[in-house]
Backbone as CSV, one residue per row, in Angstrom:
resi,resn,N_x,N_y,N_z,CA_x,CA_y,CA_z,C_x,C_y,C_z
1,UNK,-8.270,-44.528,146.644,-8.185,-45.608,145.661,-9.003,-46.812,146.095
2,UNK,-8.884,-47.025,147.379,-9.621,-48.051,147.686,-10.977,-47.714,147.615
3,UNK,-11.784,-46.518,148.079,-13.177,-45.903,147.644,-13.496,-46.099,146.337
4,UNK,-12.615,-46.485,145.348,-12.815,-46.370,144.214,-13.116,-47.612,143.583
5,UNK,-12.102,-48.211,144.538,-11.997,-49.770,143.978,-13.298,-50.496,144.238
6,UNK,-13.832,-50.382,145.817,-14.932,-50.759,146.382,-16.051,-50.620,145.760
7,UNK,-16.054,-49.154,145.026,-17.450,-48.593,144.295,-17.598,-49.842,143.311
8,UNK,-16.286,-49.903,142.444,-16.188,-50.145,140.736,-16.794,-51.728,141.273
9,UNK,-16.686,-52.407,142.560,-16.856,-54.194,142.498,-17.970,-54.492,142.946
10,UNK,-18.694,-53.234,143.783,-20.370,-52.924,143.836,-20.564,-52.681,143.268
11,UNK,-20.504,-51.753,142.182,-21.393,-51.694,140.802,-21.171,-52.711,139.661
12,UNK,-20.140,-53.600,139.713,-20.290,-54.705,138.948,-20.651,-55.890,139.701
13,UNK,-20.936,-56.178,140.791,-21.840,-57.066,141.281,-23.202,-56.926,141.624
14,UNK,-23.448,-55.665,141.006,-24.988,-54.742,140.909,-24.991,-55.598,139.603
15,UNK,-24.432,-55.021,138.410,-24.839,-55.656,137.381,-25.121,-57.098,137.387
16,UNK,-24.150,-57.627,138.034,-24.345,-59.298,137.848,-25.491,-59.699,138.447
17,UNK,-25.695,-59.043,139.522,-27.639,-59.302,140.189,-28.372,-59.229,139.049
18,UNK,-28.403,-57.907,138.570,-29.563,-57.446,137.364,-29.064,-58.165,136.418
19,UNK,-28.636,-58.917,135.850,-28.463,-59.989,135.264,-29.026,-60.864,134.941
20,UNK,-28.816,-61.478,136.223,-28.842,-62.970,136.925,-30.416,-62.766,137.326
21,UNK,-30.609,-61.902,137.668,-32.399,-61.693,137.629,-33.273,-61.523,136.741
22,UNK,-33.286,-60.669,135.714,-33.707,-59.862,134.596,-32.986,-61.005,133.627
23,UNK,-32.483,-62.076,133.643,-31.931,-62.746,132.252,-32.553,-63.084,131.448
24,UNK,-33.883,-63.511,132.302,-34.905,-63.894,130.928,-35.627,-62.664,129.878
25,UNK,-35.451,-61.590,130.836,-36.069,-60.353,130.382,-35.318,-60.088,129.110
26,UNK,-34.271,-59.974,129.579,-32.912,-59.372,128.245,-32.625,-60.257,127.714
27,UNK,-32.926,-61.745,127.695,-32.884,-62.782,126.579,-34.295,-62.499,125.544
28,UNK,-34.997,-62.505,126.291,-36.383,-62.134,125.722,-36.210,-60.693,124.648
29,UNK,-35.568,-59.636,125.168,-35.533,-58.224,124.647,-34.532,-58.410,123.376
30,UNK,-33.262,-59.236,123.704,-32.336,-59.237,122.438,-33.267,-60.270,121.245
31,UNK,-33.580,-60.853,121.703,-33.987,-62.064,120.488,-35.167,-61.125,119.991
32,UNK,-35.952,-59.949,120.631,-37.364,-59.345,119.778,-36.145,-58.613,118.975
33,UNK,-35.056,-57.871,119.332,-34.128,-56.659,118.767,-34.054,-57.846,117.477
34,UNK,-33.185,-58.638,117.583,-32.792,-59.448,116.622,-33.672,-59.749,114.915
35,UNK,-34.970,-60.183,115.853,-35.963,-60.247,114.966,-36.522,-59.097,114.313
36,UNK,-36.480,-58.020,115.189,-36.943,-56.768,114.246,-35.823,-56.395,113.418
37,UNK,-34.394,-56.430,113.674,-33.748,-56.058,112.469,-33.811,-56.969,110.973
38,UNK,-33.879,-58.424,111.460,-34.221,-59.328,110.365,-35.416,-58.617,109.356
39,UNK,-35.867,-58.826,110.418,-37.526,-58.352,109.675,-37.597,-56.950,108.715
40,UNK,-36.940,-55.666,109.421,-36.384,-54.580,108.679,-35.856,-54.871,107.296
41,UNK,-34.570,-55.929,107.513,-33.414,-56.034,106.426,-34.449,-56.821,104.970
42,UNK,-35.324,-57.515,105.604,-35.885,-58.611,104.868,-37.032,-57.792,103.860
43,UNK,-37.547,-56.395,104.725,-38.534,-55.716,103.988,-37.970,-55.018,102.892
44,UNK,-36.511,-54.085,103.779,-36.144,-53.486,102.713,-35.671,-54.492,101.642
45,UNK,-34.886,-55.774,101.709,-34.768,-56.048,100.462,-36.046,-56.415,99.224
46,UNK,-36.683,-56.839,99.738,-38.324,-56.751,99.292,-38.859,-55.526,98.811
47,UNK,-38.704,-54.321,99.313,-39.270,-53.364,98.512,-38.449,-53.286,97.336
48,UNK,-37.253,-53.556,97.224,-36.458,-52.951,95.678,-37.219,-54.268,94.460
49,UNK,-38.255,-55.024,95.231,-38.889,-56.051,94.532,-40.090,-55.423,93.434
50,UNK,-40.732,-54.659,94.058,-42.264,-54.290,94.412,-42.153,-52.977,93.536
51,UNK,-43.146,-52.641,92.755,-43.446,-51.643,91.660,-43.519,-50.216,92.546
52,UNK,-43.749,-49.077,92.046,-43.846,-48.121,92.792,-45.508,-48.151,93.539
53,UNK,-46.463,-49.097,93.161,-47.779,-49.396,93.339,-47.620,-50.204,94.596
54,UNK,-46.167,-50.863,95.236,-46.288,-51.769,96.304,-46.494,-53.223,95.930
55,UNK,-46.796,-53.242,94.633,-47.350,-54.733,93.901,-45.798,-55.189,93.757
56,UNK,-45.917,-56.647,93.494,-44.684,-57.791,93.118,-44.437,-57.203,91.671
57,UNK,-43.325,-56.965,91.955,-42.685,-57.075,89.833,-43.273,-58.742,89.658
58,UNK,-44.070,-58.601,88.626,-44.413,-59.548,87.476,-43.433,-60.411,86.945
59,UNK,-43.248,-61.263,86.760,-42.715,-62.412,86.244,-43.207,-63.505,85.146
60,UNK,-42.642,-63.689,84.217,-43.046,-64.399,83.766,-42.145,-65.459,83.284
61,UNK,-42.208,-67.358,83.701,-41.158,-67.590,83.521,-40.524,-68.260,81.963
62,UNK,-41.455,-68.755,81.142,-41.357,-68.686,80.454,-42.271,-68.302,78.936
63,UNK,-41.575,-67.515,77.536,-43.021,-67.792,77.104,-42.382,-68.067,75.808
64,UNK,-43.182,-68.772,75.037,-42.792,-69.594,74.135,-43.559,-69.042,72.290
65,UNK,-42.857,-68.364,71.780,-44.131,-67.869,70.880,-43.365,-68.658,69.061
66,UNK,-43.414,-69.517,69.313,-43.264,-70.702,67.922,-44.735,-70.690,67.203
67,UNK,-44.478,-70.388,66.201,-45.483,-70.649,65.413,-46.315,-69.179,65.760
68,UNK,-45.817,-68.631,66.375,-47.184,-67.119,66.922,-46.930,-66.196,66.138
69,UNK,-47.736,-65.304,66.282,-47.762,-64.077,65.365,-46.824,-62.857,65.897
70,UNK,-45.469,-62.848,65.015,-44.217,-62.377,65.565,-44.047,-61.402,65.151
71,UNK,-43.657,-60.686,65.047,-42.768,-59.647,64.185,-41.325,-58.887,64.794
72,UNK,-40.694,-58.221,63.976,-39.233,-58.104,64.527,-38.762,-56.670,63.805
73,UNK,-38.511,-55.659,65.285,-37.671,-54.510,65.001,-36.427,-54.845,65.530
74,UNK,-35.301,-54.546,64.634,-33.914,-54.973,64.845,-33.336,-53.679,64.195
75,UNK,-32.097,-53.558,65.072,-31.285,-52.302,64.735,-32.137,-51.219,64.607
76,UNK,-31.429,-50.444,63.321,-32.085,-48.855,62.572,-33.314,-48.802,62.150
77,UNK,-33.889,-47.637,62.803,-35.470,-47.760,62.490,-35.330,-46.792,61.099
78,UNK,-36.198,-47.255,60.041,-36.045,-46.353,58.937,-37.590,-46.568,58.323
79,UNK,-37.821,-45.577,56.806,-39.302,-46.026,56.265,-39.565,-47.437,55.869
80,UNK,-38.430,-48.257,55.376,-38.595,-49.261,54.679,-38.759,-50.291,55.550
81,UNK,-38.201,-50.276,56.706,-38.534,-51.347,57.889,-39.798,-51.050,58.206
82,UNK,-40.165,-49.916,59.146,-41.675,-49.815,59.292,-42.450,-50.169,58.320
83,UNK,-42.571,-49.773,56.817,-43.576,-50.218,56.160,-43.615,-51.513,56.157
84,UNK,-42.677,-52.367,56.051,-42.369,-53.761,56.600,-43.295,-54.034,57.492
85,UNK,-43.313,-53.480,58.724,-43.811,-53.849,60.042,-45.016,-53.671,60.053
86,UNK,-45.935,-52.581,59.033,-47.082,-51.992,58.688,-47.912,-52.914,58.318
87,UNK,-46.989,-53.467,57.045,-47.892,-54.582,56.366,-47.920,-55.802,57.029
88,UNK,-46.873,-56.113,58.058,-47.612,-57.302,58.801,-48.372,-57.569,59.623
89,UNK,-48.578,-55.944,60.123,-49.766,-55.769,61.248,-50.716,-56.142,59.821
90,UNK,-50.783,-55.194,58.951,-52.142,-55.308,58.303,-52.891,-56.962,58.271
91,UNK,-51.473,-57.764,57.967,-51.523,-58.994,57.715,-52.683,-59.910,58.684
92,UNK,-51.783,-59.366,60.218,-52.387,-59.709,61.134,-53.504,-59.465,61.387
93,UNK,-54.000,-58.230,60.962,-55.587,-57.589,61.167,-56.513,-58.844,61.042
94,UNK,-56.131,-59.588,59.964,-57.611,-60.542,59.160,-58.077,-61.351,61.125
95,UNK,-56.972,-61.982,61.756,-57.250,-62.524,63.122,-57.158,-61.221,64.431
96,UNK,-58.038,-60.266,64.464,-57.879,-59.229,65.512,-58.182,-59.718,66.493
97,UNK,-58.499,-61.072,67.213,-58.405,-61.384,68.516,-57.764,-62.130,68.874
98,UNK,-56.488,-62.064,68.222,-55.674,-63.722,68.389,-54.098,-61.936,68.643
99,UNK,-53.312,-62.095,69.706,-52.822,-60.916,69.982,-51.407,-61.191,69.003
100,UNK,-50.531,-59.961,68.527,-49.514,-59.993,67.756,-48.124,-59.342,69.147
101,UNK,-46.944,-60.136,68.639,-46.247,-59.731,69.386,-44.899,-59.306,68.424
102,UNK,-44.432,-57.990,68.879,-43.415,-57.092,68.088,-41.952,-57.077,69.223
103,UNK,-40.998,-58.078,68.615,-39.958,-58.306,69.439,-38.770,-56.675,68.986
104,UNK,-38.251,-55.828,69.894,-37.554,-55.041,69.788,-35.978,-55.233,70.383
105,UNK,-34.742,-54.984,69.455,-33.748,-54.806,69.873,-33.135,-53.597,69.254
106,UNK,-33.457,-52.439,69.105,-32.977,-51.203,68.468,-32.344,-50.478,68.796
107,UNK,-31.741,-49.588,68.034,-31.003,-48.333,68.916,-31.360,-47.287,68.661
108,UNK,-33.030,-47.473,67.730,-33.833,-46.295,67.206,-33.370,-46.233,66.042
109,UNK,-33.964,-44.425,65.444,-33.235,-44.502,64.507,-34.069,-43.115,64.111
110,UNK,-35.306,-42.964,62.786,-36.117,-41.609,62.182,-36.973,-42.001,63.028
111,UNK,-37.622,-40.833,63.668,-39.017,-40.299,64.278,-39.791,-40.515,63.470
112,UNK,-40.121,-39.374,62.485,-41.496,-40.030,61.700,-41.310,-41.094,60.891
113,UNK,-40.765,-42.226,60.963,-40.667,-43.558,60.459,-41.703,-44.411,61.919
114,UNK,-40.885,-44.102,62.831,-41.427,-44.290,64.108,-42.871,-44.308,64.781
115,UNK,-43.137,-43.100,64.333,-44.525,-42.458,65.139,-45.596,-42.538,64.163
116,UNK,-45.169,-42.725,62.930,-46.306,-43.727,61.819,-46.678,-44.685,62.270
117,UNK,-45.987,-45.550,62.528,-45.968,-47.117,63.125,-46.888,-47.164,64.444
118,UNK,-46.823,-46.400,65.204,-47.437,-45.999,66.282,-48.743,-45.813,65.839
119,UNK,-49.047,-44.591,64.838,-50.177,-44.584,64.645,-50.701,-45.756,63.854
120,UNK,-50.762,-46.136,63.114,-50.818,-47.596,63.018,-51.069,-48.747,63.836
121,UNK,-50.498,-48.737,64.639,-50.550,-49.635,66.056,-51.678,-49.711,66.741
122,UNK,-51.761,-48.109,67.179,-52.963,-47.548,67.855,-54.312,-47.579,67.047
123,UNK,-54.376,-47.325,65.707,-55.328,-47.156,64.971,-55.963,-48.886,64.709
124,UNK,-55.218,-49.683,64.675,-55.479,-51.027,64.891,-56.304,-51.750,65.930
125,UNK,-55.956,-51.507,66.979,-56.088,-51.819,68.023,-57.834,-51.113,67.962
126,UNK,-58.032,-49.963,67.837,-59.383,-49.129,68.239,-60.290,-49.976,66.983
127,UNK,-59.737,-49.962,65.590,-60.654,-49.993,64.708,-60.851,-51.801,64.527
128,UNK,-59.723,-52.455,64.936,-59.872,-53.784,64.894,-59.834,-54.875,66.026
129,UNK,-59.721,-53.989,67.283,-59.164,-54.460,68.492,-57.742,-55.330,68.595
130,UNK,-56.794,-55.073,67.405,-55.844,-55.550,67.631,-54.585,-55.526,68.626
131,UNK,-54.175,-56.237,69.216,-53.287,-55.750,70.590,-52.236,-56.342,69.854
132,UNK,-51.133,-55.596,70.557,-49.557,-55.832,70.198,-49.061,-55.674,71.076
133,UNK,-48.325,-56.713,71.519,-47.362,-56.756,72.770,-46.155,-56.806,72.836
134,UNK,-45.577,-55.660,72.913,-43.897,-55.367,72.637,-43.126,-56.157,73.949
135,UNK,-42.029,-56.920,73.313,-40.878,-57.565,74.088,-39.837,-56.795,74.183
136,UNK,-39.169,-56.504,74.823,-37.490,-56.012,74.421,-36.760,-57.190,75.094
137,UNK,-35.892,-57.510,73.666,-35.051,-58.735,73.880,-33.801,-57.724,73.288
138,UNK,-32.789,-57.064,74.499,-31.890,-56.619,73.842,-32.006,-55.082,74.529
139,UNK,-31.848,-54.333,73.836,-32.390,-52.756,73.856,-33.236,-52.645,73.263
140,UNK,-33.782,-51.368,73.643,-35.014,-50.727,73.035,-34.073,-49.313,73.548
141,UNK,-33.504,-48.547,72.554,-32.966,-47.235,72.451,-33.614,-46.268,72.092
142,UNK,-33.821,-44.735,72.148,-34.232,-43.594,71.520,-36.004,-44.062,70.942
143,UNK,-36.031,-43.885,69.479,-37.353,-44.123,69.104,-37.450,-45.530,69.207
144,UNK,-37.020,-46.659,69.282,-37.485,-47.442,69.489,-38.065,-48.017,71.334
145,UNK,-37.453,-46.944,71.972,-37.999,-47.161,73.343,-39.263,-46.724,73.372
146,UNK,-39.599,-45.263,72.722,-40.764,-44.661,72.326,-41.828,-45.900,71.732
147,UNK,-41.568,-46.509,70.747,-42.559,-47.071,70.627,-42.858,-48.453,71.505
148,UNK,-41.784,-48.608,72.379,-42.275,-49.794,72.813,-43.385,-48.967,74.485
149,UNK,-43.206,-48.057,74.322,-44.830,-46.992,75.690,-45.660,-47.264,74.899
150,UNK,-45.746,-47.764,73.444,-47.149,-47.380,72.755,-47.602,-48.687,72.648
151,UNK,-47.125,-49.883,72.791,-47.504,-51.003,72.699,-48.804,-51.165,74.053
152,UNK,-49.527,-52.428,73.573,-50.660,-52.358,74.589,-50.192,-52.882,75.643
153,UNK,-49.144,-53.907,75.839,-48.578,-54.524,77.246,-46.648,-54.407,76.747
154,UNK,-46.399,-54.389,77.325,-44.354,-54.320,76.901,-43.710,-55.259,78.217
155,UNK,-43.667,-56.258,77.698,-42.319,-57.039,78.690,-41.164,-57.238,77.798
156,UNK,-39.863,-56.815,79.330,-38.656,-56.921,79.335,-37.911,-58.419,79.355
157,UNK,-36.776,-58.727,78.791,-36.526,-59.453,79.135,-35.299,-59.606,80.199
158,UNK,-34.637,-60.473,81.158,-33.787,-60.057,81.686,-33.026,-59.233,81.672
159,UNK,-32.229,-59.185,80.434,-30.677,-58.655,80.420,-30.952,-57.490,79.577
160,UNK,-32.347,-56.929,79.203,-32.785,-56.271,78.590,-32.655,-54.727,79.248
161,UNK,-32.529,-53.170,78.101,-32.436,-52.251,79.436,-33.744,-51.492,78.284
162,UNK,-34.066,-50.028,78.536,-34.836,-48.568,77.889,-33.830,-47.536,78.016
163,UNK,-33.654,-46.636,76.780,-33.011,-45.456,76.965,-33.617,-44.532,75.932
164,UNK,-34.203,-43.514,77.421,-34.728,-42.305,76.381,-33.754,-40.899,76.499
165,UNK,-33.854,-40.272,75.575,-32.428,-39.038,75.483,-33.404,-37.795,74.851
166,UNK,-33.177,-36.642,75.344,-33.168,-35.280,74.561,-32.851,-35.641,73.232
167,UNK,-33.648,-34.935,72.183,-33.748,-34.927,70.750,-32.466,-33.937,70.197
168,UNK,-31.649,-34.684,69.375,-30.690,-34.051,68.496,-31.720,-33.802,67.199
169,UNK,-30.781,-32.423,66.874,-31.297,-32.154,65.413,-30.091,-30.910,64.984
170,UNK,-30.296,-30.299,63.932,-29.009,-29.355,63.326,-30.416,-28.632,62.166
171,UNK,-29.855,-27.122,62.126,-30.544,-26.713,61.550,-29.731,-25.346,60.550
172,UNK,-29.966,-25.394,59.324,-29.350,-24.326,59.001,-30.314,-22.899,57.931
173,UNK,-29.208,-22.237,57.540,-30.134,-21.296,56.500,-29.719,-20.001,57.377
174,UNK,-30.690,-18.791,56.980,-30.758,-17.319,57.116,-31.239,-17.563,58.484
175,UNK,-30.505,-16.428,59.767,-30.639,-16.414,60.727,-32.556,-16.322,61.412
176,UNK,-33.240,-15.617,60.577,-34.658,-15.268,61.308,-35.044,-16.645,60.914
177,UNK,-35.032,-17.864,59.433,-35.203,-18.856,59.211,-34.887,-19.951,60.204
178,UNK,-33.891,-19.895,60.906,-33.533,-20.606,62.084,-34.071,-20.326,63.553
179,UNK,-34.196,-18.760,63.676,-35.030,-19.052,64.666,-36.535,-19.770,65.116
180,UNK,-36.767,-19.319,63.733,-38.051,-19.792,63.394,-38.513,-21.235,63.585
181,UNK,-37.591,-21.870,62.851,-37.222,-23.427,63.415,-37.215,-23.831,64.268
182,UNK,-36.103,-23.608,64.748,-35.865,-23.854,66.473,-37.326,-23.571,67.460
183,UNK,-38.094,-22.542,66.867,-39.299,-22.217,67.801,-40.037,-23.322,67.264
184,UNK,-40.343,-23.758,66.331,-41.208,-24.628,66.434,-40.716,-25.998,66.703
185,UNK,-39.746,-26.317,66.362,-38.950,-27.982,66.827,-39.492,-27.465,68.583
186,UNK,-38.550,-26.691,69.202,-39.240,-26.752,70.537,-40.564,-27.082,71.160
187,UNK,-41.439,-26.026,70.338,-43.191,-26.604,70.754,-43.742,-28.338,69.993
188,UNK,-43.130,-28.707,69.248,-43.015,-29.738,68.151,-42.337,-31.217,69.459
189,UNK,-41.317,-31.109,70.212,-40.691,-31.470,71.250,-41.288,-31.917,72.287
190,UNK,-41.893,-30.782,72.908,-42.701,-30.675,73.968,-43.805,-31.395,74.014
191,UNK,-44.905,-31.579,72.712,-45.737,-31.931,72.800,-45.538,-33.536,72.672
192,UNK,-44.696,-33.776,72.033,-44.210,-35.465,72.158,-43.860,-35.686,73.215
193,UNK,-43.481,-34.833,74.090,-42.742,-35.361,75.449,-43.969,-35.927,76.063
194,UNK,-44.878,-34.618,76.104,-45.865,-34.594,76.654,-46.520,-35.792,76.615
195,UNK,-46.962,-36.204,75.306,-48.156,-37.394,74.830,-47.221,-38.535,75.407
196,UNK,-45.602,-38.638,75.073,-45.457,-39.690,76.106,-45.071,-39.752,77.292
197,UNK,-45.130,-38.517,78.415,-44.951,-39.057,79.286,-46.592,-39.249,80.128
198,UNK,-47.583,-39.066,79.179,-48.673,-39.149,79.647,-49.262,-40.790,79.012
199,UNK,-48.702,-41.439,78.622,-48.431,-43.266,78.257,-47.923,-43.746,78.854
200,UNK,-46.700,-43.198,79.409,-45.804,-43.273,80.499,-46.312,-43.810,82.184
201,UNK,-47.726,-43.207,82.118,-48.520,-42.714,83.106,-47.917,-41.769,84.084
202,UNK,-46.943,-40.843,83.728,-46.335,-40.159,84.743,-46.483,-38.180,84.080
203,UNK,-45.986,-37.229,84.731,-46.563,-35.987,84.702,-45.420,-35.582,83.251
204,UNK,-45.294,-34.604,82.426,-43.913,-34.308,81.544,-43.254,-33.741,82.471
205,UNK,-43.423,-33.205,84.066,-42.491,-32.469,84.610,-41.316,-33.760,85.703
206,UNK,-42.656,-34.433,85.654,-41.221,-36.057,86.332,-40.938,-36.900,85.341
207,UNK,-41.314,-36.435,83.991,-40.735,-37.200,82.992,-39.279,-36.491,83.081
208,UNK,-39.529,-35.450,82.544,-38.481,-34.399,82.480,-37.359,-34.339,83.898
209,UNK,-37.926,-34.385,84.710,-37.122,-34.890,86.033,-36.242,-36.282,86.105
210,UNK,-36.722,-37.587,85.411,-36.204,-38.483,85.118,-35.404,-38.685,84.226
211,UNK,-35.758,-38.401,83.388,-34.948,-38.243,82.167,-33.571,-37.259,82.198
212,UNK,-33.534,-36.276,82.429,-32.381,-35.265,81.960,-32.117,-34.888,81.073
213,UNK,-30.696,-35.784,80.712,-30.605,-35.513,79.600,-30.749,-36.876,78.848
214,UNK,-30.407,-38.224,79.426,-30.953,-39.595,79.128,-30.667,-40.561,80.481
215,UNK,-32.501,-40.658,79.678,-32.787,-42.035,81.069,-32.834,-43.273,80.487
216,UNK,-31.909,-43.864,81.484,-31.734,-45.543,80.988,-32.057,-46.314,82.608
217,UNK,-33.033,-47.352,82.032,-33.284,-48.073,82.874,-33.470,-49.398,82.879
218,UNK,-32.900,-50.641,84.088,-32.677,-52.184,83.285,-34.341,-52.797,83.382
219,UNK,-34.329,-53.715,83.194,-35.717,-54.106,82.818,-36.673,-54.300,84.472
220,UNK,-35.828,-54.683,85.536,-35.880,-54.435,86.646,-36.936,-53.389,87.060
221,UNK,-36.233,-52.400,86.799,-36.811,-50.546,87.470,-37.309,-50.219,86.227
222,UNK,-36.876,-50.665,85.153,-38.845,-50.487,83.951,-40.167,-51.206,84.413
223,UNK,-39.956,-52.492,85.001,-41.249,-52.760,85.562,-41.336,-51.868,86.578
224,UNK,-40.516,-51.801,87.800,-40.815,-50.962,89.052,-41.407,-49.694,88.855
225,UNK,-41.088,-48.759,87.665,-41.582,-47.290,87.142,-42.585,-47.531,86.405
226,UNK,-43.315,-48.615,86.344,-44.278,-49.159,85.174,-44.174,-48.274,83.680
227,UNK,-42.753,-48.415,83.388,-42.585,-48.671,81.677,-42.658,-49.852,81.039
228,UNK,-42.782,-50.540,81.823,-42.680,-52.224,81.007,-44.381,-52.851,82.077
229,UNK,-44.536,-54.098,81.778,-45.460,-54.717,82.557,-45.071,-56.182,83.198
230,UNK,-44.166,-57.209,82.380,-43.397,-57.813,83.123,-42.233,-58.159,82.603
231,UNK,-41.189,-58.758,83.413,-39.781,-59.607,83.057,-40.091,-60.429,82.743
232,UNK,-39.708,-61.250,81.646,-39.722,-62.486,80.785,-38.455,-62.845,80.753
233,UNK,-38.064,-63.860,81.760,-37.031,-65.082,82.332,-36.637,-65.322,80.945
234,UNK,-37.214,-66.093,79.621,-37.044,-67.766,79.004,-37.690,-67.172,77.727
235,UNK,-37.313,-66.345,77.108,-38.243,-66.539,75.604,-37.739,-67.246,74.359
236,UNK,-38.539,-67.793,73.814,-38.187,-68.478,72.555,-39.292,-67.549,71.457
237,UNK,-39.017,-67.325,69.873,-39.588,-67.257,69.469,-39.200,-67.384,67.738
238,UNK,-40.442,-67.706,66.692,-40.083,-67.560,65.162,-40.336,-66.998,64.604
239,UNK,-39.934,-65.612,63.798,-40.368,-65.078,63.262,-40.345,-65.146,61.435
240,UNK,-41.447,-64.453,60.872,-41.836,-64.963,59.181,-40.897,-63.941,58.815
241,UNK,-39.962,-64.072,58.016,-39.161,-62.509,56.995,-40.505,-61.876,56.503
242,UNK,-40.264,-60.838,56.421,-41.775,-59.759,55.831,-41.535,-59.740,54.698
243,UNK,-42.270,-60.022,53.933,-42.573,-60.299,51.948,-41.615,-59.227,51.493
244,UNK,-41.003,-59.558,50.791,-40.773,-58.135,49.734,-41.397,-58.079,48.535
245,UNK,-41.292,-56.536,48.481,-42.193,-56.313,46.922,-41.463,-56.789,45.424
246,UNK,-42.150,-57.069,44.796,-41.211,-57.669,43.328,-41.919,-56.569,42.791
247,UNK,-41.957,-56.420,41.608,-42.477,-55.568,40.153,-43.752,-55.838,40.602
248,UNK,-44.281,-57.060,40.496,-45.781,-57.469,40.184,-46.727,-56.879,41.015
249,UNK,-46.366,-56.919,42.522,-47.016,-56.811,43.611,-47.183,-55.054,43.548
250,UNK,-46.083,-54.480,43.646,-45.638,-53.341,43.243,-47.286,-52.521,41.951
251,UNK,-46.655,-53.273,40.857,-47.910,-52.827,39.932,-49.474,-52.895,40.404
252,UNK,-49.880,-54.316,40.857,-50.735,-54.299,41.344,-51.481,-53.376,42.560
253,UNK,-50.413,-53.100,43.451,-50.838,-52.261,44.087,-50.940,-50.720,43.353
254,UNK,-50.368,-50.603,42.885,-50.224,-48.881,42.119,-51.699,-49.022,41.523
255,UNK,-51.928,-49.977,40.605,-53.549,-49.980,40.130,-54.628,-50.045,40.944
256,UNK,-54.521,-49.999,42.433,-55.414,-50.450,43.295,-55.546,-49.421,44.073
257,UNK,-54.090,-48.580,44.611,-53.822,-47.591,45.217,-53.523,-46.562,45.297
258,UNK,-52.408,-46.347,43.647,-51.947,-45.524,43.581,-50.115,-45.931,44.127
259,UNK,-49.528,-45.070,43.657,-48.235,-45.434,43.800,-47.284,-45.525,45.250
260,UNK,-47.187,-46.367,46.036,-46.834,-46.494,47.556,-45.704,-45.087,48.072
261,UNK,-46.128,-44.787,48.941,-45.535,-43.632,49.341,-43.153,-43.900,49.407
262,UNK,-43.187,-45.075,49.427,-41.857,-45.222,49.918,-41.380,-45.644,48.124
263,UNK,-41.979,-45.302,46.962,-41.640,-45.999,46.103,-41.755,-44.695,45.095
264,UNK,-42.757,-43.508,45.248,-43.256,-42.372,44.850,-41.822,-41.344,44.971
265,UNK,-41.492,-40.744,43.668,-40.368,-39.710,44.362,-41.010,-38.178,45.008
266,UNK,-40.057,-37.939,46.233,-41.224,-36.519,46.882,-41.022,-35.487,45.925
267,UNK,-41.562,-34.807,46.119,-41.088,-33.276,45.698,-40.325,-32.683,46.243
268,UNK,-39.830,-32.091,45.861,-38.679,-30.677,45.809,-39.238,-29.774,46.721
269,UNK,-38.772,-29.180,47.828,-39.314,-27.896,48.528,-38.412,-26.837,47.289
């Protein structure tokens, strides 16, 4: 016991030498430890900053669009809103270098109400250089998330999120009639996925990887995945109600155009 005791008060008056010698060493060594974990903690919180590019999420702190060239998707997307939205791009066309901005809070709504508008958008932009810069103040759900990939720049606003989902549909009739369907809604599917997850700038197989069955993301990790381009802190903005048609306007156009597609009854399959 005493061999034991003797060892245990030499090896702790070993330590206290190496201590008492080496103190500056191991003052020196804890304060680098110290600093490299800071430095660690400080990066990682910094990367959840930084786009998947390594760049700063974008900011913008405030932007003010009074008096600017506004327009407004709200709620249910349907034909009669888009054509709405149609004719104020057109509106806008006459100034194609002065940019239009399309504020979104939707929860979607018809596809081809949707992907008209798009083409439209796009067809603007090439033939008139018109740019449109989608906001989401709110949500941007289903097709209306879709169209806000097609806009030429898309900022989020804070409290703002994106949610894209697998396509519902219902189909009925004689069994070979349904398969038939179903085969083409599928290739019909695919190729939309496709075109947007290639707007997206990402592959349809990490679209499809992201997504599931629905991807929702806050405005945060939409800039970070570059679906959006920046966060917008502070927006203010006014928007014009879009004209409605009376009789007159209505006639006039039918003599000019022919009878407007949303006013025309379809045919009967």
């Amino acid at each position: 016991m005493i061999t034991i005791a003797l060892t245990l008060i030499a090896a702790w008056i070993g330590i206290l030498f190496f201590i008492a010698y080496f103190k500056e060493i191991l003052l020196i060594g804890t304060l680098a430890l110290i600093a490299l974990a800071i430095c660690s903690a400080a990066r990682a919180s910094d990367m959840s900053k930084v786009d998947m590019k390594g760049r700063p999420i974008r900011r913008i702190e405030a932007l003010n669009l009074k008096g600017g060239r506004v327009m407004v998707l709200e709620k249910y997307i349907d034909d009669k809103k888009m054509k709405n939205l149609e004719k104020q791009l057109q509106d806008f066309g006459a100034k194609p270098k002065l940019p239009v901005y399309l504020i979104i809070d939707s929860n979607g709504g018809q596809v081809d109400a949707g992907f008209h508008f798009i083409q439209k958008m796009k067809g603007a932009k090439r033939a008139l250089g018109l740019r449109t810069i989608c906001i989401v103040n709110g949500g941007a759900y289903s097709m209306a998330a879709i169209i806000s990939q097609y806009c030429h720049e898309t900022y989020m606003t804070d409290f703002s999120d994106l949610l894209f989902h697998d396509v519902s549909y219902s189909v009925e009739g004689p069994h070979p009639d349904i398969k038939q369907e179903v085969s083409y809604l599928d290739r019909y599917i695919e190729q939309l996925e496709t075109r947007l997850a290639k707007q997206m700038g990402i592959s349809y197989a990490e679209y499809q990887r992201l997504k599931g069955r629905v991807l929702q993301v806050t405005a945060e990790d939409a800039v970070k995945y570059g679906f959006a381009d920046a966060i917008v802190e502070d927006l203010y903005y006014e928007a014009e109600a879009p004209k409605e048609d009376n009789v007159f306007t209505i006639f006039f156009e039918s003599l000019l155009h022919g009878i407007p597609d949303y006013i025309a009854p379809k045919e009967k399959k």
